[in-house]
N, C-alpha and C positions, 0 to 999 in steps of 0.2 A: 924850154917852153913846151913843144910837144910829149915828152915824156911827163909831164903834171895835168896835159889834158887828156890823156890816156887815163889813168888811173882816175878821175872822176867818172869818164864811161863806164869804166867795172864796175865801181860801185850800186849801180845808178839798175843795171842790166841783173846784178847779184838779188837787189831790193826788189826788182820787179819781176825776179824766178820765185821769191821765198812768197812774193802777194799772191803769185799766178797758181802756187803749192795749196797754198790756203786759202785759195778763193776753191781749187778743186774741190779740198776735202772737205770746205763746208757743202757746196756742192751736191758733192757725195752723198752726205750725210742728210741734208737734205731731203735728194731724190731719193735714197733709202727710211728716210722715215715718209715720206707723202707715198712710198709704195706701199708700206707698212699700213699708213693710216686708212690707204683704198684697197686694200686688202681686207684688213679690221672692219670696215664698211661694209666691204660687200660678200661679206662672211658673213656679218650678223644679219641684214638684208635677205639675202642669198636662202639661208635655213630655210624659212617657211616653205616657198615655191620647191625645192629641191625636194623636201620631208613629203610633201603634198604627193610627189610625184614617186618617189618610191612607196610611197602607201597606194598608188593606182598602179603601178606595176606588181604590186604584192596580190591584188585585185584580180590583176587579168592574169596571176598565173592560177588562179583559180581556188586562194586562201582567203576564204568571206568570215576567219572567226573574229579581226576587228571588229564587222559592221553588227555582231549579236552580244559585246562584249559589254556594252555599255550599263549604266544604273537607271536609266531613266529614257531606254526605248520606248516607242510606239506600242502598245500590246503585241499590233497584229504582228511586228517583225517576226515576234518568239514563236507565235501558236502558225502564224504561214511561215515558217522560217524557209523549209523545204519548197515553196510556191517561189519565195522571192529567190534563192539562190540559182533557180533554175530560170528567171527570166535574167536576172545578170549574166552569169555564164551564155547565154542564149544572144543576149546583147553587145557583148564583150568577142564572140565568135567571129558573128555578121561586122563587125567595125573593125576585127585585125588587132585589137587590144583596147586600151583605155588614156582618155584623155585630161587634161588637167585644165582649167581655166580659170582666171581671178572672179572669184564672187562676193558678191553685193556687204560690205562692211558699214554698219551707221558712222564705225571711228576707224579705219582701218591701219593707221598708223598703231591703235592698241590694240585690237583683233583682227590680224590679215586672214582672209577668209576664202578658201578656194573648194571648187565644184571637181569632182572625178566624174566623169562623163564614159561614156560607150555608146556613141555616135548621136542619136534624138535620146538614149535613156540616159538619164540622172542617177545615179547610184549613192552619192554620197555629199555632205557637205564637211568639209574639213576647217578648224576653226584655230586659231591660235594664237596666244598671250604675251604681250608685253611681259617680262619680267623688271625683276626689280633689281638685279645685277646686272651692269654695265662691261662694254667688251674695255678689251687693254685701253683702247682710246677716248673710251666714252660713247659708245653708240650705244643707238637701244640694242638687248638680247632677246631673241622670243624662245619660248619653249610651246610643244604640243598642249591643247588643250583637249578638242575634242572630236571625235569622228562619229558622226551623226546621218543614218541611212535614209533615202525618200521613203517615205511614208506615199504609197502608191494607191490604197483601197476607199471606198466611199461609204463601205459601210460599219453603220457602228449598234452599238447594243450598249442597253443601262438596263441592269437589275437590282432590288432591292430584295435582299437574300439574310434571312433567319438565320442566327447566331449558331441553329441546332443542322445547320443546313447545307451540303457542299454544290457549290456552281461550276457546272460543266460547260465547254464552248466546244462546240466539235469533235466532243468526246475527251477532250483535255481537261481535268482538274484542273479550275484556276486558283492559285495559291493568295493570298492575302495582300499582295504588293501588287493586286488590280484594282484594289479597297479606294476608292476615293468619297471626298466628301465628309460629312457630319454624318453620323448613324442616323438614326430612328426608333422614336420608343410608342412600342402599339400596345396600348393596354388589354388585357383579356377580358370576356365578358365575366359574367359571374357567372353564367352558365356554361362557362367555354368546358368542356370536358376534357380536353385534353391536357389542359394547365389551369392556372391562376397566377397574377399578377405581372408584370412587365413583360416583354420579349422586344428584344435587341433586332433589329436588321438594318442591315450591313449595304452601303453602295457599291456596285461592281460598273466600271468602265469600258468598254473595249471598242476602240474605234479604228479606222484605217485597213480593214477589214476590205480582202480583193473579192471575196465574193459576202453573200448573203450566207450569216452563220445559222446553225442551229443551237441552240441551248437548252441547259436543261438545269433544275433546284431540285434537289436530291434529299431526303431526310436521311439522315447518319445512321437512327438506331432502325429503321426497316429498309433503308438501301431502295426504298420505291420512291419514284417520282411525283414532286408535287406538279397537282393540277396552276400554272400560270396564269393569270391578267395582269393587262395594265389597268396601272390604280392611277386615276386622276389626280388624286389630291398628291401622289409623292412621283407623279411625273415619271413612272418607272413600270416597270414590269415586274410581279411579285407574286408570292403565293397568294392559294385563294382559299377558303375556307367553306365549311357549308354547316347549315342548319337543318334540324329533322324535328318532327314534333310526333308522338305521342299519345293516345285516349285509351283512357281505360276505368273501370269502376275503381270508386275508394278504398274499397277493399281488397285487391290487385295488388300483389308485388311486378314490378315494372320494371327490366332489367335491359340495357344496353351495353354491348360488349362487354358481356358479364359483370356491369357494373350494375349497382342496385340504385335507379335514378328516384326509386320511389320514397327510397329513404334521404333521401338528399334534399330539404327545400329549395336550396339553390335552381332546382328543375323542374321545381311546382309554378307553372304560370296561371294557371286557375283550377277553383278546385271546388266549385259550388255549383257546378250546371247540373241539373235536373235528368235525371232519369227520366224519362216520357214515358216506359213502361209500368213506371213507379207513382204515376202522379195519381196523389190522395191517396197513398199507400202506406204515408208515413207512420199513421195509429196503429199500425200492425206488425212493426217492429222495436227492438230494441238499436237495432242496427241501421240508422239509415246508409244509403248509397247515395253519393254522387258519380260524374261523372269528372274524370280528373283530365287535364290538357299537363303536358309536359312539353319543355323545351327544351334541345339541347343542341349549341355551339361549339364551334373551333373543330366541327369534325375534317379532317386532312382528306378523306378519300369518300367522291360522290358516290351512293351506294356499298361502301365498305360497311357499314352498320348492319347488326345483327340484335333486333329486340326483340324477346320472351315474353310469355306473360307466364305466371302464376297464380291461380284462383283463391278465391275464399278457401277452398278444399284440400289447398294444395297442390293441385293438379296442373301439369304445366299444359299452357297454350300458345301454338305456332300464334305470330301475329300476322296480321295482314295489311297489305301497305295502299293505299288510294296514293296515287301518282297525280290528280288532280287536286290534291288537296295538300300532297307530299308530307301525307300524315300515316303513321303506323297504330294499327287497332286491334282493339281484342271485340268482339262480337259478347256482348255483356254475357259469358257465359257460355256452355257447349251443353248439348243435350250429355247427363250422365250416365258413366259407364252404364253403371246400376242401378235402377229407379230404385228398386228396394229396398236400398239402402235409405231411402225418402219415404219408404213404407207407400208406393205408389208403384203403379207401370204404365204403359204405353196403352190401355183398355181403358184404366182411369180414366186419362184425360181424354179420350175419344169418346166413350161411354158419355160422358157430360155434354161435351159438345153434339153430339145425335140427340140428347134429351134434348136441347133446348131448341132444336132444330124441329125436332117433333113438338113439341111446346107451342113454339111461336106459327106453326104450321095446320094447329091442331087436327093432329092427328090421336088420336087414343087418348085423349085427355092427361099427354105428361105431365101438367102443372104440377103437382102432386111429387112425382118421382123426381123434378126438376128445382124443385123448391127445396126440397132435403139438402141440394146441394148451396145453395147462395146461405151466404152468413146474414139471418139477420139483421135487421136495421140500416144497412146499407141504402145508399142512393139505387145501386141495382136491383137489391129486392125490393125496396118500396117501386120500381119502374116495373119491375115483369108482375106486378101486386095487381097492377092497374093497367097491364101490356091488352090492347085491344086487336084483338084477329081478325086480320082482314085481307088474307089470304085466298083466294082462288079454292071455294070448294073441288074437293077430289074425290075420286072412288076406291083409288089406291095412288100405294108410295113403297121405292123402297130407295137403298143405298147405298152406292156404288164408290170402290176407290177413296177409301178415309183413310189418310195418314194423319201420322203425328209427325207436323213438317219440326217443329223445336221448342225444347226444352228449355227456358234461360231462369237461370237460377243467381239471383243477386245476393243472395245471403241464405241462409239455414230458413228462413220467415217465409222468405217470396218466390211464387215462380210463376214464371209468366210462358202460358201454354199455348201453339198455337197449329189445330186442327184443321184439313183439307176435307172433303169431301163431295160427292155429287149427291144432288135429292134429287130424285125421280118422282112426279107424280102422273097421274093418268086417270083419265075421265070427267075435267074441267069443263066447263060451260054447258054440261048437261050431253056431252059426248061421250061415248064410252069407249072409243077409241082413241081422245085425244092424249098424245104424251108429250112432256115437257121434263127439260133435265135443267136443274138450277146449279150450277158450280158453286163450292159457297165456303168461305177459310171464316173460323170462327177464335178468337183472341180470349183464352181466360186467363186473368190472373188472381192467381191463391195465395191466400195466406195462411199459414200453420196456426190454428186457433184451438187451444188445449189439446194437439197431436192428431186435430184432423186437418188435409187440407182443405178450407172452404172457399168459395166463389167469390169475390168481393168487391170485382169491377169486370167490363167487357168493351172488346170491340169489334167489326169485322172487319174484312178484307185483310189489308197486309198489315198492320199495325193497330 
């Protein structure tokens, strides 16, 4: 009997070695895959924070060309790049290295998102991506995405910059990947001189800027600086352009930077205003004059213009500029080289003006020598026909100081004369000591009538 209960114990002890084998090895295998699986976990977990933290140690040993590497930095990183490295390293000193901290994600389970730090300074934000492969277990896997620098500066700058034009910021050419926005299309005038039709400009952005920049829009083909404003209507700062106007007689070649504007209607803004030297002058030419107004636009540089004139004769004339009018002129004319060449001289027309001086003063009865000279039929000879004297009887007279202050010759027909001098007389109201000097500018204008020139209107004083 005890030898049969014996051998049911072995059995019994055998079964519950081979369960206790096998409950090990699942066991085993088990606790070897849940190490596995929190391993797997905390590997893919793990990356971010770790990656975060040797890119801050890459940092503070003082290698910043991640934080410039980027496609779609701040402006200012590139143009201060030198500013910003130096308050890092600066930051980085004072704090003993750099720090890492979890930052602000909207999903942070698909972009885990962390701060590099150097004590109160922010240096960077580090960003990074769920992918789409999974670890051996199935957890999520992140890869790097992006390392993105604080943008530290307040100030910023917008220009609207000519297609012909290069934009400087602190003496940096800025290259075309500052370009934002929609262009702009400025039409030209028609009197622009310096083009016609369309011109392209360009939006230039730059912000985040640690201090206040200077700038500058540069022309390509002369390398000098355009004059700046802000333009209201495009919310920017852009070139500016300027306008100059022009007078001069009809018969005038009119030239700006040695362009001939007189041949160009495009530059004719009116061209019918009246001579006032010339008024009722017209039956004694072939040629009338007017006086011509020019316009001319899209000039790039204030006071860079340079206009000529050219006479009926050919003969070139400096212009003269009224700054109150910011008009360039030609004076109708210059007294010529050579009267003689007019078959006249400088006694002619002074000669004339003393006759009528003597005339109207009656002295020596000029009428006579004074009449030779007016053209018949005239308003002026039918007035000195019937001129009544009523001048201060004298005893004597003479004449001091008579120039011939100018010449103006509008055409081959007309000229318009005009003589200075003093009259003296003495012995008035029955004195014979008394003396009186009368100052007195005398205006003739001639017209060439069968190759003489005759008198054919007047006036005095200055015009």
């Amino acid at each position: 009997m005890a030898k049969k209960v014996g051998k049911k114990g072995s059995l019994f002890w055998k079964l519950f070695a081979v369960w206790l084998v096998v409950l090990a090895v699942a066991a085993g295998l088990l606790l070897n895959y849940g190490i596995k699986v929190m391993e797997d976990y905390d590997a893919s977990q793990r990356y971010p924070s770790e990656n975060a933290r040797e890119l801050a140690n890459v940092i503070a040993g003082g290698d910043y060309t991640m934080l410039f590497s980027g496609e779609s930095l701040s402006n200012s990183m590139t143009i201060e790049k030198e500013e910003y490295e130096r308050r890092i390293s600066e930051a980085v000193r004072e704090n003993g290295g750099c720090d890492v901290q979890k930052g602000f994600s909207a999903d942070a389970s698909k972009n885990p998102t962390f701060i590099i730090t150097a004590g109160s300074k922010k240096i960077a934000t580090v960003v990074y991506e769920r992918l789409e492969e999974k670890s051996e277990y199935g957890f999520d896997k992140y890869g790097f995405k992006s390392i993105t620098p604080f943008t530290e500066g307040s100030y910023a700058v917008k220009l609207l910059v000519p297609e012909n034009c290069d934009f400087y910021l602190d003496g940096q050419l800025m290259p075309e990947k500052y370009r934002t926005g929609k262009s702009e299309t400025r039409t030209a005038a028609a009197d622009d001189i310096e083009k016609t039709g369309d011109e392209i400009l360009n939006y230039y952005y730059v912000d985040g800027l640690m201090k206040e920049p200077t700038y500058r829009i540069v022309y390509r083909d002369t390398g000098r600086d355009a004059d700046i404003v802000w333009d209201d209507t495009y919310k920017a700062f852009t070139t500016v352009t300027y306008d100059i106007s022009a007078e001069a007689p009809s018969n005038y070649k009119v030239y700006m930077n040695d362009t001939e504007i007189s041949a160009d209607p495009r530059f004719v803004q009116k061209n019918d205003i009246p001579v006032e030297a010339l008024s009722g002058l017209e039956d004694y030419t072939d040629e009338p004059v007017t006086i011509v107004t020019y316009h001319v636009s899209g000039l790039r540089y204030k006071g860079g213009e340079s206009f000529r004139f050219v006479d009926f004769n050919g003969d070139q004339i400096i212009a003269r500029y009224s700054p109150d009018d910011e008009l360039y002129y030609a004076e109708a004319g210059i007294t010529p080289k050579d009267l003689s060449v007019y078959g006249v001289n400088e006694d002619y027309f002074i000669t004339r003006a003393i006759a009528y001086a003597k005339f109207v003063n009656n002295d020596k009865s000029y009428w006579e020598e004074f009449r030779s000279y007016l053209q018949p039929g005239t308003p002026m000879a039918k007035e000195m026909d019937s001129f009544w004297v009523t001048f201060t009887p004298h005893n004597e007279y003479w004449i001091e100081n008579q120039t011939l202050d100018s010449v103006i010759m509008y055409n081959n027909d007309l000229i318009f004369a005009k003589v200075s001098f003093d009259y003296w007389i003495k012995g008035y109201n029955h004195q014979t000591d008394n003396v009186a000097k009368y100052p007195t500018t005398v205006n003739f204008r001639y017209a060439n009538i069968g190759g003489r020139w005759m008198i054919v209107d007047y006036s005095l004083g200055e015009g």
